[in-house]
N, C-alpha and C positions, 0 to 999 in steps of 0.2 A: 859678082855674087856677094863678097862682101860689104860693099856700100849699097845694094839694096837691101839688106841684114838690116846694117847698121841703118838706114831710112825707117825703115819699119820701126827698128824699136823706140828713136827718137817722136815721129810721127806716134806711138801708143802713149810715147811719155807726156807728150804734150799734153793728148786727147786728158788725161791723168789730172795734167794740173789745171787745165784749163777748168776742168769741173768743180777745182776745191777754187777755183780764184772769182768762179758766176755765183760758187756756194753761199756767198756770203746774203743771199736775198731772202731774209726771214719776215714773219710774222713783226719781228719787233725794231722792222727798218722804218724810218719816217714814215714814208708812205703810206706805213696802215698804223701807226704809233699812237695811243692817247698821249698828245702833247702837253708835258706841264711847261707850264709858263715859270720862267726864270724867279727866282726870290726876288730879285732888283727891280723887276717888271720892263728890264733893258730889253727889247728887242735884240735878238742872236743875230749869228751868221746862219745858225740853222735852231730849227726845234727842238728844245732838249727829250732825249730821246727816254723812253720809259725806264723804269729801275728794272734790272734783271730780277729773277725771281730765285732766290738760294732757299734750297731746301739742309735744314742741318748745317749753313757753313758749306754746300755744295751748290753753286751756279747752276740752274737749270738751262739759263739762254744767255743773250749776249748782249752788255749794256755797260754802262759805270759804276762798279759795285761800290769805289770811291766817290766824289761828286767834290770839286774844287770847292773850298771856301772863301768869304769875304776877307779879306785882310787888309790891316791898318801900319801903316809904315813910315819913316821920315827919310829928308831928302839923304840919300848915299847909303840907304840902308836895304839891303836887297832881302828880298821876301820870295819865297818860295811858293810856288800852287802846286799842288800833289792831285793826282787821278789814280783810279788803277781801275784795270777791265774785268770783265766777268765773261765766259765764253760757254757757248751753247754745247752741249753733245756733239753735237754735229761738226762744230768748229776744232773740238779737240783731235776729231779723227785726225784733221788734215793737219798730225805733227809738223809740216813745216811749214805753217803759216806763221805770220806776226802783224802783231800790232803794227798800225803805221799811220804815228798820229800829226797834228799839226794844229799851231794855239794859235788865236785871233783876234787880235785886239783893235778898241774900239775907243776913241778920242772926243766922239760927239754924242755919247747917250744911244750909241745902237746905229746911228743912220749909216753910218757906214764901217767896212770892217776890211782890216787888210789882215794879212798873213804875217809873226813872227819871224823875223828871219832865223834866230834860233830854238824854233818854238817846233820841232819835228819829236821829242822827247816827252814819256808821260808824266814828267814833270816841268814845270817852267820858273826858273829862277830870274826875277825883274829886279833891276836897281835904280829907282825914282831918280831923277834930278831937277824936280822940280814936286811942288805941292800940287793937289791936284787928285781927278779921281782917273781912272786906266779902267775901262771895262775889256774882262778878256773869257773864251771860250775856247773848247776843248772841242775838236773830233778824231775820228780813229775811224781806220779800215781794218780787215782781219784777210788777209792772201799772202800768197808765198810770189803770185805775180799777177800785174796788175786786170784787173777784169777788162773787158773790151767793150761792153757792151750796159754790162747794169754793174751800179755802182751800190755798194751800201754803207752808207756814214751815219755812226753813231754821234752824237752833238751830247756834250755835258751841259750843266748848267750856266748860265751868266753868272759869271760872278766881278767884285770889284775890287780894282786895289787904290784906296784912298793912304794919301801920302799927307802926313800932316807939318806943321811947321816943326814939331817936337817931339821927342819919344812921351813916350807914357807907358809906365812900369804898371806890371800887374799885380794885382796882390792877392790874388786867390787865383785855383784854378780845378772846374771842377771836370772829373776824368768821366766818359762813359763808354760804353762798345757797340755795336749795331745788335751782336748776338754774345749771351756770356758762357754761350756751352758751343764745343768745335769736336765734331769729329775724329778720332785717329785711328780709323780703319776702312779707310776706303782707297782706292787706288788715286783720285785725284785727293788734291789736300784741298783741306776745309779751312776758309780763312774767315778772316774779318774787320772790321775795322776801330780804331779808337781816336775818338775825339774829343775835343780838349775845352771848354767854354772860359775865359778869363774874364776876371774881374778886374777894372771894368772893362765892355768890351770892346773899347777900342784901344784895348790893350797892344803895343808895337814890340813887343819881345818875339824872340825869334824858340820854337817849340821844339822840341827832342825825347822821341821815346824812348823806353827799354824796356824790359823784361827779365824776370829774374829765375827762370830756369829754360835755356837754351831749349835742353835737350826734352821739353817738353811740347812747346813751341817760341820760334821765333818773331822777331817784329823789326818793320822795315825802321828806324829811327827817326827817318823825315814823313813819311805819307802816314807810320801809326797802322801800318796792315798787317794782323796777324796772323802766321801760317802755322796750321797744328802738324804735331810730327804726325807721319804715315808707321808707325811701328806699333800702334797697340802700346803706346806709354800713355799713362792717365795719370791725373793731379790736378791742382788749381793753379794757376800762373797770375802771380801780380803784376800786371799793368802800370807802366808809372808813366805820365804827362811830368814835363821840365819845361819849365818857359821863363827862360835866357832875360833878366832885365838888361836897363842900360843904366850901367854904373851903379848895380843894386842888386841885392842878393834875387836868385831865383825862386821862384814859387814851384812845389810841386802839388801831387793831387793821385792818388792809386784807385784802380778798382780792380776785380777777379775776373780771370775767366776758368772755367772750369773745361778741361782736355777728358774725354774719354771715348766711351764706344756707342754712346747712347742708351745703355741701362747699366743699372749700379746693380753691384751681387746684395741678397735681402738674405736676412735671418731670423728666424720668427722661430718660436719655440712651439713643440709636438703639438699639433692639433689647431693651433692658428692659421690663418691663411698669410700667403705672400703677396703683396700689389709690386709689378713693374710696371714703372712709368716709363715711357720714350722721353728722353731729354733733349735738348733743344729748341731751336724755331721752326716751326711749320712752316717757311714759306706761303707752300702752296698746299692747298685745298688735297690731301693721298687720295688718289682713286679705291687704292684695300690697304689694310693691312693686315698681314696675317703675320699671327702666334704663332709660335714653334717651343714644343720642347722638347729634349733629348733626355734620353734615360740613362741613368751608370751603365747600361751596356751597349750606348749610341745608336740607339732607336729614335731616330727624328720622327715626330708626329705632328702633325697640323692638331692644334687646340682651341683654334681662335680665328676667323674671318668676319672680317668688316670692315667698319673703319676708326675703331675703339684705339686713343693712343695709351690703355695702358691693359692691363691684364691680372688678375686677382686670381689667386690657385684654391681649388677646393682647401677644406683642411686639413694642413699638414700632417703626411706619419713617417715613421723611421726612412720608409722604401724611398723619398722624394729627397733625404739628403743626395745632395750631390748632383741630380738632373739640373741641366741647365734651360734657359729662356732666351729666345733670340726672336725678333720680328722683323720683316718684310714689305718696308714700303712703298711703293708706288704709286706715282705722280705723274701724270700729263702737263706738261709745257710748250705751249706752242708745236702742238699736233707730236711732239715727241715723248716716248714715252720712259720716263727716270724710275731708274730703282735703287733705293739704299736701305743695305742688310745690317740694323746695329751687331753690335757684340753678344757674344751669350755670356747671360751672365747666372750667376750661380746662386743655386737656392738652397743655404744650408740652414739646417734643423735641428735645433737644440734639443735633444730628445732626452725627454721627461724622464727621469731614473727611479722618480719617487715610489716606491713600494702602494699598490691600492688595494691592502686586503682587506679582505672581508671573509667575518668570520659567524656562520649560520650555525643556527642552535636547539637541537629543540630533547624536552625530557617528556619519560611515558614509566607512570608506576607498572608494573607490570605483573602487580599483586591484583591492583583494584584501581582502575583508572579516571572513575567515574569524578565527573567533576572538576576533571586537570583541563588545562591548557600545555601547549608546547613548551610557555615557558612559566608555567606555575603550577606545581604540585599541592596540592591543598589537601593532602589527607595521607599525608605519609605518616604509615605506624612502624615501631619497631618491629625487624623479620619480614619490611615490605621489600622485594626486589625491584630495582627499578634504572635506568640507564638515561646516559644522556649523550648525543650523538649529534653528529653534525659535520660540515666542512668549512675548511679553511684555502680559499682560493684567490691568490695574485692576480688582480684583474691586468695592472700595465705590463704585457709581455717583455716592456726594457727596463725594468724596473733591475736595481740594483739588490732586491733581495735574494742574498744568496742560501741563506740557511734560518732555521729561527728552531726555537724551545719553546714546545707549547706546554701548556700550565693550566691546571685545573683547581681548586680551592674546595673542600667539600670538610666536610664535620669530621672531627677527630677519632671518632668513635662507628663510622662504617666499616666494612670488612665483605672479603670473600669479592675483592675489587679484582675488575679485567679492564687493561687498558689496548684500546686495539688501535693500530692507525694504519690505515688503507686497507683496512681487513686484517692486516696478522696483529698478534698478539704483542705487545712491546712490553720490555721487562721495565719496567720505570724503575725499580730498585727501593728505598728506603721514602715513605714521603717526607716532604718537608715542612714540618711545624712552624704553624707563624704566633705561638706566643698566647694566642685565645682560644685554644682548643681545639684551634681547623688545623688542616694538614693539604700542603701542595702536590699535586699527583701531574709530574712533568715527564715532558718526551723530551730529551734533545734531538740536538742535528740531523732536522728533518730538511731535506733537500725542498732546492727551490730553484734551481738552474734548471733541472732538467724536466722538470715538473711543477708545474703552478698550483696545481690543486690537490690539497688531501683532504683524507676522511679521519673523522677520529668516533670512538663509542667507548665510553666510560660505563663498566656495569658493576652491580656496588648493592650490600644488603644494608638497610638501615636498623639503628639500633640504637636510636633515637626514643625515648619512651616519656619526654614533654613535651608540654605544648611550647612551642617557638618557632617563631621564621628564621632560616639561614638564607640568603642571597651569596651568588657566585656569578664567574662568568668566565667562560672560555677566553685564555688567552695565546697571545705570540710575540714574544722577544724577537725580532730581527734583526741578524748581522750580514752586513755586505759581506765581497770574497775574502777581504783581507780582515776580516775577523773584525771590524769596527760596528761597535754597535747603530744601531738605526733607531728605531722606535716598538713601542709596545702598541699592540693592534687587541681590541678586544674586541667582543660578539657580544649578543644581548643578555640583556640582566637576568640572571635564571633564579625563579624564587619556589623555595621547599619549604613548605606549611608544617612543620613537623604536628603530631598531635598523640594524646594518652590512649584515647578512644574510649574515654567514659566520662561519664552525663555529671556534671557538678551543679552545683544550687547552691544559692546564699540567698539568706533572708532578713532582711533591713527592718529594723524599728519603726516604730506607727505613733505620733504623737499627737494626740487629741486637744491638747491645748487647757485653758485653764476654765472651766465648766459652771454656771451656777444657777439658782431654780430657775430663772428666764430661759433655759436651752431645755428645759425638760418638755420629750415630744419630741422634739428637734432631731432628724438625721442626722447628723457632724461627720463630715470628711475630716480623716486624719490626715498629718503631715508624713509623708515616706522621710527617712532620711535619705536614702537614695533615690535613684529614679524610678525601682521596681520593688512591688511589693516583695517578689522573689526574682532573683537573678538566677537565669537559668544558661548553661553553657552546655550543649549537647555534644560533643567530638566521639559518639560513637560514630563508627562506621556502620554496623546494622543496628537498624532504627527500628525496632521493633514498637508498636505500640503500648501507650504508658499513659496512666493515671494519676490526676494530681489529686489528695486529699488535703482538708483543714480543719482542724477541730480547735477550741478553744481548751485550755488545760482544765481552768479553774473560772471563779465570776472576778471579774477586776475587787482588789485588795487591797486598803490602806496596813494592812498590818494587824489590824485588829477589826476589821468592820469591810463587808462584803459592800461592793456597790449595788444599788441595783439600776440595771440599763441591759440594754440587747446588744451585741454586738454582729452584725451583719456583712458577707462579702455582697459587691455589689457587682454583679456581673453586665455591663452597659444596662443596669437597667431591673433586669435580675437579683431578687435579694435570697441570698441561701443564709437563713439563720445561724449562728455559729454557737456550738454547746460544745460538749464534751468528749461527743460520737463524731470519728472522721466523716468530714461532708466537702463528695464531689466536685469539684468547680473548675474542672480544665478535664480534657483527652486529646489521644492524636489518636492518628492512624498508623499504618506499620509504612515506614523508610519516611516518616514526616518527625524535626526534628521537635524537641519539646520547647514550647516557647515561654520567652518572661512574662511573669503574672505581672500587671501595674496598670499607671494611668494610660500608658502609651495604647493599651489594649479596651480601655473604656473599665479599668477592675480598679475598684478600690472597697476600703474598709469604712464604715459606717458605724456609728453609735450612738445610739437611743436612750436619753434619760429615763428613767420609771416615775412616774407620778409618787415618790415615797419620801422619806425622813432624807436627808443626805448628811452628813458627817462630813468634813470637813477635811481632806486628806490627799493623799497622793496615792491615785490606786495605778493597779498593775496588776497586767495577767501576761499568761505563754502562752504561744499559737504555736502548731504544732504542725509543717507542713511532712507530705509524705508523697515520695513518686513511686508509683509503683509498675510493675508491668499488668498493660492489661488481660483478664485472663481469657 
């Protein structure tokens, strides 16, 4: 009973390996392979077999991820050919499979090709002993034991090794890598390779890499294949090529690779957007990729399907500090299908602390409002009561405004003032005089932590009794928590038209000019000194209707001798004789204000020589204007 146990299990184990050892028959075996032809154009032992396809520093299938190079050498100087594999999904299952390679060299240009005797190793180390070129190639199996039936051989490139009479030192040497970004978060490791071009290139020194942070990734010294760490350690690792003269200093040459997890953490400030990129090489063509983002409370969300390799975030606010971005790629390779998950990476948010107040405004006389705007009061008389009102609201809720002192400016001389904020009454205390007769009327330590928005209403009698404008404007001092000042935030410009509330008049001299018998007959416009015959300024508030009169005093006067001439207002047009008896020449109506007599109006003064004696002299008379109410 127990050796048929033990048959049995043996007989399963077989069945087991014998599947990983046929496995090896893919899409990317000669048979069905796009053959590239060798660099040399040497005819192989077999067709060099297609480049694997790595996505990100990860092998999708199974091929030469290294490919041998040409190399130049003199006699007794042994030169090394390096390979290294790439292995399919499918290859890795079968953990105890191995490469199992064998190098083939070729003496006549290809035609024929025999087998290395110690050429079973993925490297081949050759020592010339004579000048001469050596064409050799590369294949490999992948089984733990040998197939029975189908065979599948990977072939590298041709390549050659000419042996020259002489060394020949290098003098430059320029470094590059297949891929400059690798992986370090996947279960397989992501490698890659670094190769070395010399100047010139039939340069015979012998090549040596390294790497100058281990623990970030490693590199083989002879082949140049970099392996990233599997730990989630990220950085940039410098690459250095060394290539050995003979009897002469060596040449180096560096380049970067950058180790991470496929997206870098972004920081953008409140209200901008975040781009993540996927880094690395595409290999291959991803069937999707899909976004992902996680919240501070590890809410994974799908945010993003397609095949977009990078991803831009609405714009940023406080809530997105801290959620992380990760994507999900997936690839089809040779009917199998690959997925790699970068890293999440982190999206932090410089959030905007700036205080953004704003502060609204508006007044109402509230005697006689006629005429105002919100923020212009155009008819304040002494004894008007009137208020100004408004709010003060922190628009950025992270704003560092903690407290502020608001302030108000109004005329020295109001009274019977209420100051209120958020509706109760606030005792302001004492106001503060600024030196020209205004006085500050301030609230302090008005909260702003717990509360963004207040109200403020300024009520106040005026007692103002000239004509003047005053301007003000709601303000706010702001201090952060720890009491450091911030800035002063103001509201719009608020303007108070103070006024007397009665009608004034001035009246400007009239100068005729120098006259002689030629002008007799003659109309003559006189010169205003100013611009109106009468300057009129009405700041009543009730307008009642009003009467202009003008009389002449007297006949124009040199001192001793009357002139004789007419003197006429001319109303556009309109002549009213002027004597000694008040005469009409303007009215309004009631609440219309009383206007300037002048040119502006088509009114001017006129004056008529008389056909008489004239005397020689400087005359002058009074006009006599008079407003009156009409009755």
């Amino acid at each position: 009973m127990n050796n048929k146990k033990l048959k049995y299990i043996l007989a399963a184990l077989l069945t087991v390996l014998l599947v990983f050892g046929i496995s090896g028959k893919h899409d990317d075996a000669p048979t069905s392979q796009n053959v590239a032809d060798a660099a040399t154009k040497v005819p192989g032992k077999g067709s060099p077999s297609a480049t694997p396809i790595g996505l990100f520093g990860i092998y999708m299938n199974t091929g030469f991820s290294l490919q041998p190079t040409d190399q130049y050498t003199y006699v007794d100087n042994p030169k090394t050919l390096t390979t290294a594999t790439a292995h399919s999904v499918l290859d890795i299952l079968n953990v105890l499979g191995n490469d199992h390679f064998q190098w083939y060299q070729s003496t006549n240009n290809g035609v024929t090709w025999t087998p290395v005797t110690n050429g079973k190793t993925a490297n081949l180390t050759v020592t010339p002993t004579q000048t001469g070129t050596v064409y050799y190639q590369q294949s490999f199996e992948y089984y733990l034991i040998p197939p029975v039936f189908l065979h599948s051989y990977y072939y590298s490139n041709v390549v050659a090794v000419q042996t020259l009479p002489d060394p020949i030192n290098a003098t430059a040497l320029n470094v590059t890598t297949d891929d400059n970004y690798l992986y370090n978060n996947q279960s397989t490791s992501a490698t890659t390779h670094a190769h070395a071009t010399p100047t010139p290139a039939n340069s015979t020194g012998t090549l040596q890499w390294s790497i100058d942070n281990n623990n970030l990734a490693t590199i083989d010294p002879t082949t140049g294949e970099i392996t990233a760490n599997t730990k989630g350690l990220s950085g940039t690792v410098k690459v250095t090529g060394t290539m050995i003269n003979y009897k002469a200093d060596p040449v180096t040459a560096s380049t970067n690779v950058e180790i991470g997890g496929g997206l870098n953490d972004q920081t953008v400030d409140q209200g901008k957007t975040a781009t993540f990129n996927i880094k690395g090489n595409f290999g291959a063509t991803p069937d999707s990729i899909v976004w992902h983002k996680v919240d501070t409370n590890n809410k994974d969300t799908v945010i993003s399907s397609g095949t977009s390799s990078s991803y831009t975030t609405p714009a940023t606010t406080v809530a997105d500090s801290g959620t992380k971005y990760y994507a999900v790629i997936k690839a089809t390779v040779d009917g199998h299908l690959n997925t790699i998950t970068t890293n999440k990476a982190n999206l932090n948010v410089n959030v905007d602390r700036t205080p953004k107040v704003i502060i609204s405004s508006k007044m109402e006389n509230l005697t006689n409002n006629d005429g105002n705007t919100d923020h212009e009061l155009t008819n304040v008389m002494a004894g008007d009561q009137a208020k100004i009102s408004g709010t003060i609201n922190d628009e950025n809720a992270d704003s560092n405004l903690a407290n502020g002192t608001f302030s108000l400016t109004m005329p020295g001389d109001i009274s019977n003032t209420t100051l209120y904020i958020d509706g109760k009454e606030y005792n302001y205390g004492m106001p503060v005089p600024d030196g020209n007769g205004n006085a500050a009327i301030t609230a302090k330590n008005i909260d702003f932590t717990s509360q963004k928005q207040h109200t403020f209403e300024l009520d106040f009698t005026s007692n103002t009794a000239t004509n003047k404008q005053f301007t003000t404007t709601a303000q706010l001092s702001g201090k952060d928590s720890s009491g450091n000042a911030l800035d002063t935030y103001n509201g719009e410009g608020l303007t108070l038209d103070f006024i007397d509330g009665l009608l004034h008049a001035d009246a400007n001299n009239v100068n005729f000019g120098t006259l002689t018998y030629g002008d007799v007959g003659d109309q003559v416009n006189g010169t205003i000194d100013g611009n109106y015959l009468l300057n009129v300024t009405d700041n009543r508030r009730d307008k009642n209707a009003q009467v202009i009169t003008l009389r002449q005093n007297a006949p124009f006067n040199n001192g001793s001798h009357d002139l004789a001439a007419i003197l006429s207002f001319d109303n556009n047009g309109e002549m009213t004789q002027l004597n000694t008896a008040d005469q009409q020449i303007s009215s309004t109506q009631d609440d219309v204000s009383v206007p300037s007599i002048g040119p502006n109006n088509s009114q001017t003064l006129k004056l008529q020589l008389s056909n008489a004696a004239i005397q020689v002299g400087n005359y002058t008379t009074t006009l006599d204007w008079t407003i009156t109410s009409a009755p």
